[in-house]
N, C-alpha and C positions, 0 to 999 in steps of 0.2 A: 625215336619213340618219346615222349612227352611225357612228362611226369607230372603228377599235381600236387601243388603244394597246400601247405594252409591256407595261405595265402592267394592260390590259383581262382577261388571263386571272391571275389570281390563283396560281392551283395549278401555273401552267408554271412550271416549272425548266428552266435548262441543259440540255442536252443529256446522254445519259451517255457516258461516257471511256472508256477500257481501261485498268483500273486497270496501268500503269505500275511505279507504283513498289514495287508486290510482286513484281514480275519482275528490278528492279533487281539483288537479293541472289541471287536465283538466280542470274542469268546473272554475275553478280563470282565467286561460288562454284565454278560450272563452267569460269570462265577459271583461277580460278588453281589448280583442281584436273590443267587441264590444261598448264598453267604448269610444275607442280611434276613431276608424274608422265611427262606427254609431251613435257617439252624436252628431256631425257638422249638419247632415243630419237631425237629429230628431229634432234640434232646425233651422237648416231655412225651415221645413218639412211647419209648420203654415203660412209661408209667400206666400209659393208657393200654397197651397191648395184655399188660399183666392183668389188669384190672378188668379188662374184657375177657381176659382166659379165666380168671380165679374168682372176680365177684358178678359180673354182669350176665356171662353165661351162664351161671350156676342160678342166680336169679331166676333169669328166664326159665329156666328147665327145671328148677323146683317149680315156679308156677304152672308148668305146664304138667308135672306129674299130679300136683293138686286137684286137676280136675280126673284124674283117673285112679282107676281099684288096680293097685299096684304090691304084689309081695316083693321080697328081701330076695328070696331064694331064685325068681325069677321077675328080674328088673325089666328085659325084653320082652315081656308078655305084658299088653296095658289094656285094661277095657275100660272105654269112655263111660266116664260116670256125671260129667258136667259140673253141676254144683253139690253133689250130695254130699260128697265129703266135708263141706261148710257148714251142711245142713246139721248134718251125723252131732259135729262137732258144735252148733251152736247147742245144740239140745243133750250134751254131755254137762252131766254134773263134775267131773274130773277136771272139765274143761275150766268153768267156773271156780272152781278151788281151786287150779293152779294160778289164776289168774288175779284173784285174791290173793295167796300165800307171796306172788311175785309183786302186789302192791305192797302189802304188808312188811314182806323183809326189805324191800327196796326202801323206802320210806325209815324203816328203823337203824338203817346201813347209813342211807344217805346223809339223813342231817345231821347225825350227831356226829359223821366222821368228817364234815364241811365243816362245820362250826369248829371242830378240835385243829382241823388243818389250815385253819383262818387265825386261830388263837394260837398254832405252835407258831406259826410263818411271820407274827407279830414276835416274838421272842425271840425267832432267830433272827430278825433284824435289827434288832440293838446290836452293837459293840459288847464283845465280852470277850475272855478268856475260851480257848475251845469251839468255838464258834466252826469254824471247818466240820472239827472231829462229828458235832451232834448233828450238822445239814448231809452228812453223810451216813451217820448210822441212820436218818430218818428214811434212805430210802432201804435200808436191810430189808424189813419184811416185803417191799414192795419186790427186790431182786429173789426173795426166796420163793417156790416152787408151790404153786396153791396147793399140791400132794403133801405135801411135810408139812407145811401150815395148818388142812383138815385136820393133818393125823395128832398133832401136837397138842390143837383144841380140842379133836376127840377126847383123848388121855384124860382133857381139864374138866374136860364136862362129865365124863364119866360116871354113873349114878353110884357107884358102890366105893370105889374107890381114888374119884379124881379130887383134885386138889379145890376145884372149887365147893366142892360140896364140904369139905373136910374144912375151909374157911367159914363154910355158913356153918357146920357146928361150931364151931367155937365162939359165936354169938349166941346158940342156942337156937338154931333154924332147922327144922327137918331136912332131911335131902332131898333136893329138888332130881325129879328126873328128866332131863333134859332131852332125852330124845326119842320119851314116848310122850309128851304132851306136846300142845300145839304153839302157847307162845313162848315156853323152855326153850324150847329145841328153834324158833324161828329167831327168840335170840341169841341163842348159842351161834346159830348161825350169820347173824350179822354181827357179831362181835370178830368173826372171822376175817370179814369183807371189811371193817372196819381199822382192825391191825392189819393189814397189808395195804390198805388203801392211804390212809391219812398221810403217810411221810409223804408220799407222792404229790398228792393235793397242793399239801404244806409247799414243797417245793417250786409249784406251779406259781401259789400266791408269792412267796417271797420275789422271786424272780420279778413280778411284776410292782412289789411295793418296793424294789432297788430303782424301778423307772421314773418315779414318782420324785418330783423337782424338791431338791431339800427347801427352799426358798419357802414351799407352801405351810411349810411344819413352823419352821421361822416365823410366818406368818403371825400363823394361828398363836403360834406360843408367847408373841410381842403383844395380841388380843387379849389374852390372858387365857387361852383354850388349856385343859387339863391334858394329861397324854389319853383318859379315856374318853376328849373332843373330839381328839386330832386322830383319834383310830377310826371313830362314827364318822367324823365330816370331812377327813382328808382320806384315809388312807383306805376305808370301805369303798368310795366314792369312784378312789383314782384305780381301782380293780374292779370295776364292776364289770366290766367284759372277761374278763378271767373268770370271776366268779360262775359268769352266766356259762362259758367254757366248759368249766367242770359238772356245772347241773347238767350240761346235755353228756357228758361223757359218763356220768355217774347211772342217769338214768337209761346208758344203754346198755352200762353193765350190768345195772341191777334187773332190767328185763332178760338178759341171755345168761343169767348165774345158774349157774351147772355144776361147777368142780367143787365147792362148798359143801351144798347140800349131797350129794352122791357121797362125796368121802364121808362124811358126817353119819348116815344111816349105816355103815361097816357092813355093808352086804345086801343082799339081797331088797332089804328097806330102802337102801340107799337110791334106787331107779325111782320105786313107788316113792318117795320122799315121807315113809314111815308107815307103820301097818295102817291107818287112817289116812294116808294122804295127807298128814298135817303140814308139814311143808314141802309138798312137791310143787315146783316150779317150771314155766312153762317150758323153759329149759330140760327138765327131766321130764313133761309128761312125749316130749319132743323124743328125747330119747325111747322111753316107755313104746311107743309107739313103732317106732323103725325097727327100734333093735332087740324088742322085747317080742311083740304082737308081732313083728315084720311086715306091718299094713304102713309102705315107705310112702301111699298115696296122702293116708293121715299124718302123718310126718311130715310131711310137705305142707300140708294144710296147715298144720300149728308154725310150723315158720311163719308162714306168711300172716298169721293170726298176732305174733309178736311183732312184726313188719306195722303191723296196721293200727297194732295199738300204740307203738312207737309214734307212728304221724298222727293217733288220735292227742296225745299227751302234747307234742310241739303246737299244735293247731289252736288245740285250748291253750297253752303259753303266750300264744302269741295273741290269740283274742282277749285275754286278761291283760298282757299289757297294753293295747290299744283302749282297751276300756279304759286303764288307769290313767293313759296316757290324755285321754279326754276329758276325765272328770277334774283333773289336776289341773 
């Protein structure tokens, strides 16, 4: 009987393989094709997802409530109303007052706490003693909680017994009531947005007049420029993108300011932004609206009302500067 060996079949070979290692290069090739091209995407993928779940859809779907008569109580029930709600709202006198009162305090908040956070951020850039300690307490009111901030200036403004009033007597000034008159209470109000704002500002500028080439100051100062030269022609000059920075951040807060004025009226006033509406904002007529009336269709509508006037204000911006930029 005959046995077979390994070796008994001559012509057998191995078995065959899947050739491997010609697929090696391919597949290193396609990883780091996608290495190079799809890791940019994968890492800003988490910014855009959020931003589509929290600002983009909410966008949309407030504009799309805007066109419908919509309550609070029942959100699922919507009847097409097209543009009326626009209409309703152009032809509201609340509508108009809040939108004045949100230029007005916007405007009295804005410049005078730019201008202070242009002038602290000049001062904290000198060389001195403590210099850390004060760029740090500058941003306290910015870290403190706009709730404790209202409540504090509440106290100050106080008609009967806050401290500001009790300062205007001892000049001999009657007491002002701050928050039943219209431009009291809208500067009580921007004094608010003003201490909590400025360090922040301040710190924004400084940061940028630390980028600004010493060589330029040297300059100026070997010309014979004065330090109040070299602030107008070097150091305004080498921020002005910052500057321009803060006007658009400024004037988005001062269209959506809500937590000031609410805490500031101590109840009920505080939604209507005072028995006369003196300074309700469209921020609070926004509020007024959803959570007061629970008409969330108008609610929507003044969003989108602050939306538009936001791009109405860039628009003019940027057509003033193209004018300047011509005539110049």
């Amino acid at each position: 009987m005959a046995t077979s060996t390994p070796n008994a079949q001559a012509g057998a070979g191995p078995s065959p393989q899947p050739d491997r290692e010609g697929a090696g290069p391919w597949l290193g090739a396609l990883l780091h094709r996608l290495d190079v091209k799809g890791a940019p995407y994968a890492f800003v993928a988490p910014f855009f997802v959020v931003f589509a779940a929290f600002s983009f859809y909410p966008l949309l779907y407030t504009s799309w409530i805007s066109l419908h008569r919509v309550e609070l109580a029942t959100l699922d029930v919507m009847e097409w109303v097209a543009f009326d709600n626009y209409v309703e709202l152009w032809n509201d006198a609340r509508f108009w007052n809040a939108t004045a009162n949100t230029i007005t305090i916007g405007v009295i908040s804005t410049v005078p706490q730019l201008l202070m956070a242009l002038g602290l951020a000049h001062l904290l850039n000198y060389k001195m003693r403590g210099s850390l300690f004060f760029r740090i307490a500058s941003l306290v009111p910015y870290a403190t909680s706009v709730g404790a901030a209202a409540l504090v200036f509440t106290m100050l403004f106080e008609r009967d017994f806050g401290m500001i009033n009790w300062m205007l007597g001892l000049v001999g000034m009657d007491p002002v009531n701050w928050e039943a008159d219209k431009w009291p209470a809208q500067v009580a109000i921007s004094t608010i947005v003003i201490w909590r704002w400025t360090g922040y500002n301040a710190l924004l500028y400084l940061a940028a007049m630390q980028a600004i080439p010493a060589d330029r100051y040297e300059a100026a100062a070997i010309d014979g420029a004065s330090r109040w030269k070299q602030f107008t022609h070097v150091t305004v000059p080498g921020i002005r993108s910052t500057i321009v920075f803060t006007i658009v951040l400024s004037t988005i807060g001062a269209t959506q300011l809500f937590g000031e004025p609410l805490i500031f009226g101590q109840g009920p006033n505080g939604v209507t932004g005072g028995a006369d509406n003196q300074y309700q904002t469209l921020g609070l007529l926004l509020y007024e609206e959803g959570w007061k009336n629970y008409q969330m269709g108008r609610s929507a509508t003044v969003a989108w009302a602050m939306f538009l006037l936001l791009v109405v204000v860039f628009v003019a911006q940027r057509l003033i500067k193209r004018l300047r930029s011509r005539t110049s």
